[in-house]
DRENDO-1510 file (C-alpha; in Angstrom, 1 decimal, always signed):
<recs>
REC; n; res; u; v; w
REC; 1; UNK; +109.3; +139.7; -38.2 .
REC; 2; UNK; +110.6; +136.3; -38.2 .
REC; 3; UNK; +114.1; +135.6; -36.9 .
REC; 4; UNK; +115.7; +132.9; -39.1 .
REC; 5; UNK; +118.3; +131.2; -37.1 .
REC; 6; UNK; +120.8; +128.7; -38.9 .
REC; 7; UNK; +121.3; +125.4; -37.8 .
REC; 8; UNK; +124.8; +124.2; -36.4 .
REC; 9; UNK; +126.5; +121.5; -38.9 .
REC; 10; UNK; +127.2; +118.6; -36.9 .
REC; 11; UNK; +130.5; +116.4; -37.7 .
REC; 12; UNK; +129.8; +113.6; -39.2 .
REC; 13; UNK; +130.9; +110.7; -36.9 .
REC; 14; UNK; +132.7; +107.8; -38.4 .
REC; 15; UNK; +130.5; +104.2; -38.6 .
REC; 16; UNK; +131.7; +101.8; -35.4 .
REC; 17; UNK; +133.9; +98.9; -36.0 .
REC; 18; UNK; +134.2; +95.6; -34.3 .
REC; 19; UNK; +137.6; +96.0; -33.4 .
REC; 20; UNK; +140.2; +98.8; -32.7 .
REC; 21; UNK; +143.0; +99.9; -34.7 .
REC; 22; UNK; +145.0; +98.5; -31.9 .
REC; 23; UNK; +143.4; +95.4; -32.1 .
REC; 24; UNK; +143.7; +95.5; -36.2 .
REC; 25; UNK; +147.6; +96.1; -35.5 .
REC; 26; UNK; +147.6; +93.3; -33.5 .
REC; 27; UNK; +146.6; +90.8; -35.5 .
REC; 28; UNK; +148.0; +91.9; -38.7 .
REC; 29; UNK; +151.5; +91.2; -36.8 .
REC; 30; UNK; +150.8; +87.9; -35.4 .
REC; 31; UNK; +149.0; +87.1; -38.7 .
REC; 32; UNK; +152.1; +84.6; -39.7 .
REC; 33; UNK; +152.5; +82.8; -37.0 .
REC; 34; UNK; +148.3; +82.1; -36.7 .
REC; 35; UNK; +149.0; +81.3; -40.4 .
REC; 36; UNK; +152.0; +78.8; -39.4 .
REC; 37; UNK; +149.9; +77.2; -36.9 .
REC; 38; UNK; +146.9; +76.4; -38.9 .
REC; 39; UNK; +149.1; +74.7; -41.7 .
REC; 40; UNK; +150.8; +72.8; -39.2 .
REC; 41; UNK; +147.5; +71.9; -37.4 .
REC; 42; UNK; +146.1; +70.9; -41.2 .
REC; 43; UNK; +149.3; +68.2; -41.6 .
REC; 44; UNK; +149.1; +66.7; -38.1 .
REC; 45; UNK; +145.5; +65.9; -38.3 .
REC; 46; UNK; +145.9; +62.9; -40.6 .
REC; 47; UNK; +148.6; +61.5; -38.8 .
REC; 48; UNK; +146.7; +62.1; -35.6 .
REC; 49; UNK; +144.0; +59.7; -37.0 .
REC; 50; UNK; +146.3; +57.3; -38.5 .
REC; 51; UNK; +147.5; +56.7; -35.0 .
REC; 52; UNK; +143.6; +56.3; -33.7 .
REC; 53; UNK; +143.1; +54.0; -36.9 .
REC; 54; UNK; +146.1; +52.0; -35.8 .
REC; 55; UNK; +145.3; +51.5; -32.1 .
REC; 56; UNK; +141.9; +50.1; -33.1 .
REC; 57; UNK; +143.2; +47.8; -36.2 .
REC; 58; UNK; +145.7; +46.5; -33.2 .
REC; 59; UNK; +142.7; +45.8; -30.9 .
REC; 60; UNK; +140.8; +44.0; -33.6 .
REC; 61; UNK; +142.9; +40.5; -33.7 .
REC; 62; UNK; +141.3; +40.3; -30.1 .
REC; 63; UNK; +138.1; +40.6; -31.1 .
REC; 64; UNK; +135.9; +37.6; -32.5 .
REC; 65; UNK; +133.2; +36.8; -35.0 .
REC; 66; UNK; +131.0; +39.7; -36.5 .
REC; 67; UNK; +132.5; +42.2; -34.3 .
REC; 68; UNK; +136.2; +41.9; -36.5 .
REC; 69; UNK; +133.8; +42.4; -39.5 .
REC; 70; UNK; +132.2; +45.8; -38.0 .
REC; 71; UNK; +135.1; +47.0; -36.9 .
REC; 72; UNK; +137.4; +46.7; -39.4 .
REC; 73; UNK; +134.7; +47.9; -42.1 .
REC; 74; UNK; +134.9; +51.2; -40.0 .
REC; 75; UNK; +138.5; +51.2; -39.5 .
REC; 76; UNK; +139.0; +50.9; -43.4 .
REC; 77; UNK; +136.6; +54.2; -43.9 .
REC; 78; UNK; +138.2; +56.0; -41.6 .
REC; 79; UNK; +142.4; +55.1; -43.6 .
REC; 80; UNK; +140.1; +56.1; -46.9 .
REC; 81; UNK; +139.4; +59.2; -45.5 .
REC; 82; UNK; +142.5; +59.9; -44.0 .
REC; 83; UNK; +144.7; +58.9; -47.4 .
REC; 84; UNK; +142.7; +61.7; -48.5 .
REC; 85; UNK; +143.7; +64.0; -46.1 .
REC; 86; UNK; +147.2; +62.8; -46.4 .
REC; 87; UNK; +147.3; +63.7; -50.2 .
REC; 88; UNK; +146.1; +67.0; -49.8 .
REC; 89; UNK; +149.1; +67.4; -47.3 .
REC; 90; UNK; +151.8; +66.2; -49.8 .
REC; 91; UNK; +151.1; +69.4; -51.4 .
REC; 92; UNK; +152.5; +71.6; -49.0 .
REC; 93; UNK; +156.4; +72.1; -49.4 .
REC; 94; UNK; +159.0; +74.7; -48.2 .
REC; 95; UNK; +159.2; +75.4; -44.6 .
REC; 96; UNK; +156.2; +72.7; -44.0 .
REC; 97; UNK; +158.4; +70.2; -45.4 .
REC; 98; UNK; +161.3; +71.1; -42.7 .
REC; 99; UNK; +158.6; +71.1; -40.4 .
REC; 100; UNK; +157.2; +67.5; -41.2 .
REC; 101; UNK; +161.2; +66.5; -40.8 .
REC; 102; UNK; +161.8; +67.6; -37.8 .
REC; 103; UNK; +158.6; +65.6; -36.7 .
REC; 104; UNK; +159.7; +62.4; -38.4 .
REC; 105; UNK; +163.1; +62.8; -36.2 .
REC; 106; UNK; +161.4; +62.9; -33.0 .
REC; 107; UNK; +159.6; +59.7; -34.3 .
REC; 108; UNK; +162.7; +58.0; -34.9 .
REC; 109; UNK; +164.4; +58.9; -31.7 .
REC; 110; UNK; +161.6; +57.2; -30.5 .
REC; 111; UNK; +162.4; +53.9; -32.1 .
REC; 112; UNK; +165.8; +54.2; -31.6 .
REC; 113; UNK; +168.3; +51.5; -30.6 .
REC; 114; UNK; +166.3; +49.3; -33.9 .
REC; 115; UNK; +169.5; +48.8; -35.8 .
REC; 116; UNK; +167.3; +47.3; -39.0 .
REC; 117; UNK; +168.2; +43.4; -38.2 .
REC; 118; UNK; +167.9; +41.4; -35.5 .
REC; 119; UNK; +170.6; +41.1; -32.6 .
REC; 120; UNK; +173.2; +38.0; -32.9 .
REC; 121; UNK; +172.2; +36.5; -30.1 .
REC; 122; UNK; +169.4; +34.4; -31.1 .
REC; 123; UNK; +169.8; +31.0; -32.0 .
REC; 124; UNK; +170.6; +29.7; -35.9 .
REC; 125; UNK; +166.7; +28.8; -36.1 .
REC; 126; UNK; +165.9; +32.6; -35.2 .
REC; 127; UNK; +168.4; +34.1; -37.9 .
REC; 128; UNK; +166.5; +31.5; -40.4 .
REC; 129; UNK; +163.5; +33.9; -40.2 .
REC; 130; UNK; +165.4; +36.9; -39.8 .
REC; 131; UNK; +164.6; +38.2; -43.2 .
REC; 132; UNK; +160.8; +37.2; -42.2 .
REC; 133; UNK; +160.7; +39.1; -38.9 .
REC; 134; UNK; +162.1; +42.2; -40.5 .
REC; 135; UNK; +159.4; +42.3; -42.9 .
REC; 136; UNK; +157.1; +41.4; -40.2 .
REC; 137; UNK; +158.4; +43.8; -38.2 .
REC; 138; UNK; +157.6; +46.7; -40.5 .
REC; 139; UNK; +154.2; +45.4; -41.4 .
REC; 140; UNK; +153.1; +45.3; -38.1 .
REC; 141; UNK; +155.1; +48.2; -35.9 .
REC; 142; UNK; +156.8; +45.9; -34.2 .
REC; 143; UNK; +160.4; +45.9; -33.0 .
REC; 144; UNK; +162.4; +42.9; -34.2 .
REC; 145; UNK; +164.1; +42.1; -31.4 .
REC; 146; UNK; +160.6; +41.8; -29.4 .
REC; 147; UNK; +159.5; +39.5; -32.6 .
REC; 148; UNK; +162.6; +37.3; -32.4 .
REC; 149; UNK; +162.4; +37.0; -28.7 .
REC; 150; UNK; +159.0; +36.0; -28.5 .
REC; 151; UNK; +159.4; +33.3; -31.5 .
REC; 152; UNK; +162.9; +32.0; -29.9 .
REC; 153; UNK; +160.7; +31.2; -26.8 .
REC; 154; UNK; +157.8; +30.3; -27.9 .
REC; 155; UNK; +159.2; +28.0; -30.8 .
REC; 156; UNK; +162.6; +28.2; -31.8 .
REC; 157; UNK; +162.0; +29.1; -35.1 .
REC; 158; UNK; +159.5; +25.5; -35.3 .
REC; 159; UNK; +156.7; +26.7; -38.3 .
REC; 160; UNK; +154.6; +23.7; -37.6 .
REC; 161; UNK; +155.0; +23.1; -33.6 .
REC; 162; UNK; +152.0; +22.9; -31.4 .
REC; 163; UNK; +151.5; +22.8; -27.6 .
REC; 164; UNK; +149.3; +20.8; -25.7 .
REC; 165; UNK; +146.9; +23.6; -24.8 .
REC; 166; UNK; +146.3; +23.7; -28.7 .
REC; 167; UNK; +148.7; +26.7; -29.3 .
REC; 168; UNK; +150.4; +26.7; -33.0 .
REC; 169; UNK; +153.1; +27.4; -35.3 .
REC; 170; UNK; +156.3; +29.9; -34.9 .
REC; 171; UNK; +153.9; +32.1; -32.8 .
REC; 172; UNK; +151.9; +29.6; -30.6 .
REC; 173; UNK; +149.0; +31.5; -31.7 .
REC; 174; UNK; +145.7; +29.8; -30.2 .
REC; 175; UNK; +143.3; +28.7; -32.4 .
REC; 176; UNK; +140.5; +30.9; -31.6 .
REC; 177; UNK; +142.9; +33.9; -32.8 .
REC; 178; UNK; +141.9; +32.7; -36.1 .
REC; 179; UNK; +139.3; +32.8; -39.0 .
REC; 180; UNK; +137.8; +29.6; -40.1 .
REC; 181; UNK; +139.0; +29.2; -43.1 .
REC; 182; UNK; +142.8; +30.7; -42.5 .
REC; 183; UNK; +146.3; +28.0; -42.0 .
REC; 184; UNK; +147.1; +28.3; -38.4 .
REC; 185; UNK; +150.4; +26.9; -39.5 .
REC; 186; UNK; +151.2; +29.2; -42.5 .
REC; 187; UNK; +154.2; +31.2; -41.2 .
REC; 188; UNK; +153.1; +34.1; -42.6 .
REC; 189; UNK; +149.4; +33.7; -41.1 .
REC; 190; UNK; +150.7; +32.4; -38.0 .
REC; 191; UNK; +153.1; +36.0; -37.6 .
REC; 192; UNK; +149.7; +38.1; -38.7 .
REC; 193; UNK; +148.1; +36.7; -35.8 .
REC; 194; UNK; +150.8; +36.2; -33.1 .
REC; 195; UNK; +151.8; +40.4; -34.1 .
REC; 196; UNK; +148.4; +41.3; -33.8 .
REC; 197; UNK; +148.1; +39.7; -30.0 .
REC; 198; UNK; +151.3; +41.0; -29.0 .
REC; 199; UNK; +150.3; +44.7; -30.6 .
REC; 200; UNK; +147.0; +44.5; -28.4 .
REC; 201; UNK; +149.1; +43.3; -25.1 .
REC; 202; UNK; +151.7; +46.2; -25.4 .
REC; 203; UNK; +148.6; +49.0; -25.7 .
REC; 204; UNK; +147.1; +47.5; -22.4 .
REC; 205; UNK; +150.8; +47.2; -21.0 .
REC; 206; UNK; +151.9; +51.1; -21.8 .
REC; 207; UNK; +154.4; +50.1; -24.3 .
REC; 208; UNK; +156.2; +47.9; -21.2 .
REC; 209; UNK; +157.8; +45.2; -23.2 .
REC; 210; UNK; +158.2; +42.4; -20.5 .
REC; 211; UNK; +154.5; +43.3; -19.4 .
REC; 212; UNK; +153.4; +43.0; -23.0 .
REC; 213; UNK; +155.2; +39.7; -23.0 .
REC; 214; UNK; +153.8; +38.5; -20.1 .
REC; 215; UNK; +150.2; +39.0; -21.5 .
REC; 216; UNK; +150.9; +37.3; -24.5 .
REC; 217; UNK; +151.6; +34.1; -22.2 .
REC; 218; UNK; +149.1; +34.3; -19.3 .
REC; 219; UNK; +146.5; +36.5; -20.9 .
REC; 220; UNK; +145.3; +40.0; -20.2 .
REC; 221; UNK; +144.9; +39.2; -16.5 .
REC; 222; UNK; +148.5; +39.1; -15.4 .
REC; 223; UNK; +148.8; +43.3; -16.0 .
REC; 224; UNK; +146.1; +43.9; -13.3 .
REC; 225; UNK; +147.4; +41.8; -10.6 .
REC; 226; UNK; +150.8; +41.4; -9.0 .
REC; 227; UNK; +153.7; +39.6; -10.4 .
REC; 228; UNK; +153.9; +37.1; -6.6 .
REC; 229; UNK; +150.4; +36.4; -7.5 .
REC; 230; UNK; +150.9; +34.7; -11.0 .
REC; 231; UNK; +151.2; +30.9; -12.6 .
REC; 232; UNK; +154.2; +29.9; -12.7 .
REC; 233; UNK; +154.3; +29.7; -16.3 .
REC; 234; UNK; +153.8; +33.5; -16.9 .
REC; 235; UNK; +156.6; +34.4; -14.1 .
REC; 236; UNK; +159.1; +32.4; -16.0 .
REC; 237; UNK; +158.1; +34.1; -19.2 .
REC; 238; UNK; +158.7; +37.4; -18.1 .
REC; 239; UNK; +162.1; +36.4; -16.7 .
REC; 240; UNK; +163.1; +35.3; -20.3 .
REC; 241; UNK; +161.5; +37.4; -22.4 .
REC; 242; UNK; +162.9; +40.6; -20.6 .
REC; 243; UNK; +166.4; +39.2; -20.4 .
REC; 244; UNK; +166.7; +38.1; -23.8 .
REC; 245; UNK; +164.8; +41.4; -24.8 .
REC; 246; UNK; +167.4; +43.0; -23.3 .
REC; 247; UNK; +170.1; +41.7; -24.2 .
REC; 248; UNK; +168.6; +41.7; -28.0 .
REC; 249; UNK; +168.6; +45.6; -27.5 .
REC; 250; UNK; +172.4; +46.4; -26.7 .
REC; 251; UNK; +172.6; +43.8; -29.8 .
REC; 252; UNK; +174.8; +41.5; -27.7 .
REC; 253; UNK; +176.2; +38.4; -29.3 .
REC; 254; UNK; +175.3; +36.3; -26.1 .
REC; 255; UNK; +172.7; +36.6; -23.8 .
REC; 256; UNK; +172.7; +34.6; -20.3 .
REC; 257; UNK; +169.2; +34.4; -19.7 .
REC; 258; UNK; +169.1; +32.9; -23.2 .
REC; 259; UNK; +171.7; +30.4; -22.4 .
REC; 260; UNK; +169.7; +29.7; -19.1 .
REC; 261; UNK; +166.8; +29.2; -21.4 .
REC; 262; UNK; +168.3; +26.7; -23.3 .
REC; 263; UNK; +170.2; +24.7; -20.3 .
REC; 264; UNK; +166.1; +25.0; -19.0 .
REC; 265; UNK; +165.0; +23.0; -22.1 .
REC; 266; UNK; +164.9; +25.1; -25.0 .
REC; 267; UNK; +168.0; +23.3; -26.1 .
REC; 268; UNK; +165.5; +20.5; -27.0 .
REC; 269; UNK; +162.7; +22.6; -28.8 .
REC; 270; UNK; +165.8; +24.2; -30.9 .
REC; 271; UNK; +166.8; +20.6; -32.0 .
REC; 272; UNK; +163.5; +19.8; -33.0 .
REC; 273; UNK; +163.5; +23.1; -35.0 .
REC; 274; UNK; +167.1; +22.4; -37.1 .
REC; 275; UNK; +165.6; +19.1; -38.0 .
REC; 276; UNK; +162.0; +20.8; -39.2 .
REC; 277; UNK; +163.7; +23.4; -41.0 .
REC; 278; UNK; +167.1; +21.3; -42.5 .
REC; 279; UNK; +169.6; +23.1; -41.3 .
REC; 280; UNK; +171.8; +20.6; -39.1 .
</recs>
């Protein structure tokens, strides 16, 4: 006789899972703020590469020939693409938008002490550009007072004044800054050119104004060697550009070192400017 014996039902188990219900908890809570992040990642990107796209449009006045042509065909890809990105960001509103706000305010607290015109200080022929160098200013992310200062040494506010070394215009831009076929003296050439040399000097100076002024005198050179060890020329340059800079940023209404500069001979260059410009 054959014993039948019955089998035991087994439980069924449950099929594994990559993660725990801990784990699941876990990052169902924190879900909003990974959710945050990644939206504020997405609208910081194109300004990220805006700021890459800037640096290298500011390093392409020092470049020459067919190089200026490679690079600036790349830089202008890279704006198209990022326009794009930008559009898809101005989508977003709500919280992102107080968000993008409070990002915009650390910006400006970066630029401040800019009060949107130029100090009184500088001499009539200065304030005859003013409404130039503010534009200027904006077009090229420049402070104003750093435009004025270097135009009220370099020139006066003369548009068609040129050096013996061959420098030219409100800027005493060197030729070679130049494309063939542009008008060295065309103010608003001349300030394209001169911006674009000062923008490149202040990247290899960290943003050090009377460094970046310096370099636009004496050439890149003067940042990697000590200030006892420069021309003449440069040291002076630095002594008046930083004092009328200065100066320019309280927004004084004098300015020793500028008065020095004058008594120094830029009395003389600011004569010959009132008479160029018709303003005696």
């Amino acid at each position: 006789m054959t014993t039948h014996i019955p089998r035991r039902r087994s439980r069924r188990q449950p099929p594994p899972t990559l993660i725990s219900d801990r784990q699941r908890d876990r990052i169902t809570r924190q879900f909003p703020l990974w959710f945050f992040a990644a939206i504020l990642f997405a609208l910081l990107l194109p300004q990220i590469l805006y700021g890459m796209v800037d640096m290298v449009k500011r390093g392409v006045p020092m470049l020459p020939g067919i190089a200026v042509g490679i690079v600036q065909f790349n830089v202008d890809t890279v704006e198209t693409l990022g326009g794009w990105m930008l559009d898809g960001a101005d989508g977003f509103s709500g919280v992102i938008g107080t968000v993008m706000t409070g990002i915009s305010g650390l910006v400006d607290d970066d630029n401040a002490g800019t009060s949107g015109q130029i100090a009184p200080l500088f001499t009539r022929e200065i304030a005859h550009w003013e409404d130039d160098i503010m534009r200027w200013s904006t077009e090229y992310d420049l402070d104003p007072n750093l435009l004025a200062t270097v135009m009220q040494i370099e020139s006066c506010g003369h548009p068609t004044v040129s050096s013996s070394a061959g420098a030219q215009g409100l800027f005493q831009v060197m030729p070679f800054h130049f494309g063939s076929a542009e008008d060295q003296l065309d103010p608003d050439t001349n300030a394209l050119r001169g911006a674009g040399v000062l923008n490149a000097c202040l990247d290899m100076a960290n943003g050090d104004a009377g460094m970046a002024m310096a370099c636009y005198n004496g050439g890149p050179s003067v940042l990697y060697n000590d200030y006892s060890t420069w021309l003449a020329e440069p040291q002076r340059y630095y002594r008046w550009g930083t004092g009328i800079y200065g100066d320019a940023q309280q927004d004084s209404g004098t300015s020793g070192t500028l008065d020095a500069w004058l008594a120094a001979g830029g009395a003389t260059l600011c004569q010959m400017a009132s008479n160029q410009l018709g303003i005696n």
